[in-house]
N, C-alpha and C positions, 0 to 999 in steps of 0.2 A: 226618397224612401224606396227599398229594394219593392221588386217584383215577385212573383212565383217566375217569370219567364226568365227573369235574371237570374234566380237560381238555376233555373235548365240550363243557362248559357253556362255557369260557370262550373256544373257540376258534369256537362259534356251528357245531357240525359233529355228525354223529352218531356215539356209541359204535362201529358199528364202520370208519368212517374214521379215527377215531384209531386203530382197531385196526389196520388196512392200514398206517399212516406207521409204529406201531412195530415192526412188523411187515416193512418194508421193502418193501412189494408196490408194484406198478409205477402197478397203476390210478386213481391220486391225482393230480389236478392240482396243477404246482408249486407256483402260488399258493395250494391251500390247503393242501398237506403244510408251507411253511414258516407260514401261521398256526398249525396243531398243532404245531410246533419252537417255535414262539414261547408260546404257551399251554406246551407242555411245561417251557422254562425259565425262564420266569413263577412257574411253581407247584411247581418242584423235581419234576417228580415222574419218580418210578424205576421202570420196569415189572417186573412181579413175572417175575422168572426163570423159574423154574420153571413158571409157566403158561403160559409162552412155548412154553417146550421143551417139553411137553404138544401142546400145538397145531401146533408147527414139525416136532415129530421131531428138533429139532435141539438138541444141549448144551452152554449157552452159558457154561458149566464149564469152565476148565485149567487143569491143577497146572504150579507152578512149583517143581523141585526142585533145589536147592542145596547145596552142602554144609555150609555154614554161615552164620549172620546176623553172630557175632561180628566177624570180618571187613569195614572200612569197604566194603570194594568190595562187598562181597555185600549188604550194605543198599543202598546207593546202587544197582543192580544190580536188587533186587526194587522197592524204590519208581521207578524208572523201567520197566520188568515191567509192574506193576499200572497205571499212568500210562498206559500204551501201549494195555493190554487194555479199558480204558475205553471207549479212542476204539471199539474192534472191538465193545464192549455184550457183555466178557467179563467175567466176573468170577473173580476168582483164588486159589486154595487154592496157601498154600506148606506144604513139605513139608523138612526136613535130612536128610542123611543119613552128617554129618562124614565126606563122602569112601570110604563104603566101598560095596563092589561088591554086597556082601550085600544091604545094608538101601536101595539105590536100587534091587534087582531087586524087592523084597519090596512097596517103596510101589507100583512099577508094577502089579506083579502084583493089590496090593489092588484098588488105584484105578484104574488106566488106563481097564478096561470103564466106568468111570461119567463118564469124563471126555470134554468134546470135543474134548480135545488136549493137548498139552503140550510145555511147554520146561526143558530138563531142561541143569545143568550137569553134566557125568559127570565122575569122575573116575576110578572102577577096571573102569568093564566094557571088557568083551573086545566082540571081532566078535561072537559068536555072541550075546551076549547084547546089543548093540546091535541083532542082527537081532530077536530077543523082542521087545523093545521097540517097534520100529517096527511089527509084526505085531498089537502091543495096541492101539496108539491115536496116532492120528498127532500126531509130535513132529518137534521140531527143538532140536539140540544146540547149546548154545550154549559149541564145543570146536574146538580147535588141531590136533588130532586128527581124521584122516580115518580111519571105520570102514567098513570092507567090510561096508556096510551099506546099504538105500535112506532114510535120514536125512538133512535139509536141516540144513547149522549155519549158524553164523553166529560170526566166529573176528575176536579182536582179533590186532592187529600186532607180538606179544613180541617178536619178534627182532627188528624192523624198530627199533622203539618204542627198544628198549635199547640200540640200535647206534649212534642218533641221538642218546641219552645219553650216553655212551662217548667220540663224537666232540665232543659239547657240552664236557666236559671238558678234554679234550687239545686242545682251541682256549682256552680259559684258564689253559692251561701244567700240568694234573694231568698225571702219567706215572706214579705208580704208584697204582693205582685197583684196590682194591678191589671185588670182590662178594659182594654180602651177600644168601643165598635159594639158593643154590644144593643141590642134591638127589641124592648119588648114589645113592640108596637102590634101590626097585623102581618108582619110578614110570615110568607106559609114560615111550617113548623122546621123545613128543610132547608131551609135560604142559610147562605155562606155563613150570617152575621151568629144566627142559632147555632149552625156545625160550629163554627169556631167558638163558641160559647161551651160549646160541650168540651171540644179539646183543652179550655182552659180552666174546666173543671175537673175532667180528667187528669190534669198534668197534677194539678192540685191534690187531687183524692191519690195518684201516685205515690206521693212525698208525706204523707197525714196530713197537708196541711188545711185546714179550715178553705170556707167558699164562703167571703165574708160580704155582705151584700154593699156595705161603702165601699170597697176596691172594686166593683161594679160598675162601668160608665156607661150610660146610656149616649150614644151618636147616633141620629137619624133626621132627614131620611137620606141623605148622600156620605160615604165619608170623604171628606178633604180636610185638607193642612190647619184651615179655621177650623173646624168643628173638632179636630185632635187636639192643636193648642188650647182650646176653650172648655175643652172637659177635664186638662189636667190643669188648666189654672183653678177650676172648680174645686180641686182635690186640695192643691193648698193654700184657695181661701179658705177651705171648711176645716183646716187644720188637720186633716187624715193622714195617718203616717203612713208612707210607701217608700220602699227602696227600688222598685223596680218596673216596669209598663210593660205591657204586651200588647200590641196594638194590633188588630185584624186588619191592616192594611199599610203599607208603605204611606201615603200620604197623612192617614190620621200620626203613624210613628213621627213623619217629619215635623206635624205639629205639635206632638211632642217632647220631641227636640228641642223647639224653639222655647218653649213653654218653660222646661225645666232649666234652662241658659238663662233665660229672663228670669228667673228666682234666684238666680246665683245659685243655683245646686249644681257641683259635677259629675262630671258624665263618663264616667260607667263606676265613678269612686264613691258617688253617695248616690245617685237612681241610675238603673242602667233599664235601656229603651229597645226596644224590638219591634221589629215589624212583618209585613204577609207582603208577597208578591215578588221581593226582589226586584225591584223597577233598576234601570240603570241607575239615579240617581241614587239606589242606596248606597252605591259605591263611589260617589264623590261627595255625601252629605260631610258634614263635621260634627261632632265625628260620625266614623262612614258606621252603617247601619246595619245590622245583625237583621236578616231578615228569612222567610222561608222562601224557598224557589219553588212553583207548586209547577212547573215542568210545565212552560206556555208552548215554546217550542214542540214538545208531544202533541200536547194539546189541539195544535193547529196539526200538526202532521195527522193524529187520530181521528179527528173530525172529516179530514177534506179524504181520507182514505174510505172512512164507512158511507160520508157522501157516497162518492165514485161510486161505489157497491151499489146502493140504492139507485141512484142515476141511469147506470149501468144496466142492471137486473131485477130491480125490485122483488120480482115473484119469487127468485131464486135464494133471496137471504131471510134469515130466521126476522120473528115477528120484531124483534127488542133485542139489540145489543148495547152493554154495557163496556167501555174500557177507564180505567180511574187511573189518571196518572201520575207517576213519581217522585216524591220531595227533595230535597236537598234542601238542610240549615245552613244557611251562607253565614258565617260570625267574625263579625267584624268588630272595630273601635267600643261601638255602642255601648257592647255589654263585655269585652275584654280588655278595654284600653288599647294600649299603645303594645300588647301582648297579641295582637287576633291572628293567632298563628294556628286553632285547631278546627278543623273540618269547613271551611270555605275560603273564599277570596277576601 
């Protein structure tokens, strides 16, 4: 493993000018901070963290808390996260907390004081414990949900996203369209499963067409590939006529996939299937899968940016920022066949 001294050696500079370039200090000439960049990735070398943040005061530590990994989106999610935190010369502790309000107070509470920030998906705190949170260590939500609280999020487009789906349908003649992810349970009134319940009644009230309570499916409390195949086998043990599923998530859409295969129905000629998230796998499913891309990549970029700020300056930035980012309909086999030639891969 390289040195700091190795890079002196090899950048013809002394131990502590390399210390100033990793160190970010102003006093360095361009020309030779980008020879120590270039000696640095010459020789791989990784400066030791923690002696940094000894010497800086600063900790170059944030936890990233999630509810879960199982979830395509929550992997694709944390490795663009950690991707992000890189470029910032962060390094990332992930933490689950499968959605419960309890056990993401409990991680804060351990960890926060030890951390120099954090980005945190929530899914059960309240105000007041959003205010906790931000009181420990500065974070930024990455949530649909506005908390009376000084917390910056950073919020994909569900309703917007699903509405666009909705409408992609009923331009290929679907009218009765299914959705599959919906949640009447307790979750707040702003949770992903609710937005995108709006956007596919939106997309619906768009077109006249009716919001018929059996094209309706109730999934909870996770979605995955069982709990998508098993609410559309639902649909056609009850005999419910559908031509078409909207699925709030990649993983319930792949269940049902499999769901509508298994009836002998085809696939985009008599149900055509959609899905949220874009995971890689929509693009090698069979057929490959019409899904929303809600801009994860932003996502991670926007988060680990309004960290930095807060990190950085706290006092200096506004109480609450908001950034909401950008969709793309990726349409593929699912819902075009062997045609998915208009507006994505």
């Amino acid at each position: 493993m390289s040195t700091m001294n190795d890079v002196a050696l090899r950048a013809g500079v002394s131990l502590k000018t390399v210390s100033r370039v990793v160190n970010g200090e102003p006093s360095v000439s361009e020309q030779t901070r980008q020879k120590v960049k270039a000696a640095i990735a010459e020789l791989d070398f990784r400066p030791n963290s923690v002696a940094r943040n000894l010497r800086t005061g600063r900790i170059d530590v944030v936890g990233l808390v999630l509810p879960q990994l199982s979830q395509p989106y929550f992997s694709s999610l944390a490795e663009a996260v950690m991707r992000e935190a890189e470029r910032h010369g962060l390094t990332v502790l992930i933490e689950l907390t499968d959605g419960d309000a309890e056990a993401e107070m409990a991680l804060v509470r351990e960890h926060g004081p030890h951390l120099g920030g954090l980005v945190m998906y929530p899914v059960g705190l309240s105000d007041t414990q959003a205010r906790t949170v931000a009181g420990i260590v500065p974070t930024v939500f990455m949530s649909e949900r506005a908390y009376d609280a000084p917390v910056d999020r950073v919020a994909m487009a569900n309703r917007e996203g699903v509405r666009a789906l909705v409408g992609h349908m009923v331009s290929l003649g679907y009218t009765r369209i299914a959705a599959l992810g919906a949640d009447h349970s307790d979750l707040p009134e702003r949770s992903a499963a609710h937005l995108r319940l709006d956007g596919y009644r939106d997309g619906l009230r768009d077109a006249g067409l009716p919001c018929l309570p059996e094209l309706v499916i109730d999934v909870h409390p996770q979605w995955s590939r069982q709990l998508g195949a098993a609410g559309v086998r639902r649909l056609i043990e009850q005999g419910t006529s559908f031509d078409a599923v909207v699925a709030f998530a990649d993983a319930l859409a792949l269940g049902a996939l499999h769901a509508v295969q298994e009836a002998g129905l085809r696939i985009p000629a008599e149900v055509a299937v959609a899905g949220f998230d874009d995971t890689d796998e929509a693009g090698y499913s069979y057929p490959s899968l019409t899904s929303v891309a809600p801009g994860t990549a932003q996502i991670a970029r926007e988060a680990l940016a309004l960290l930095s700020d807060r990190m950085n300056d706290a006092a200096a930035q506004p109480a609450e920022r908001l950034v909401v980012a950008d969709f793309e309909l990726m349409v593929r086999e699912s819902t075009l066949g062997g045609m998915a030639t208009w507006g994505g891969a």
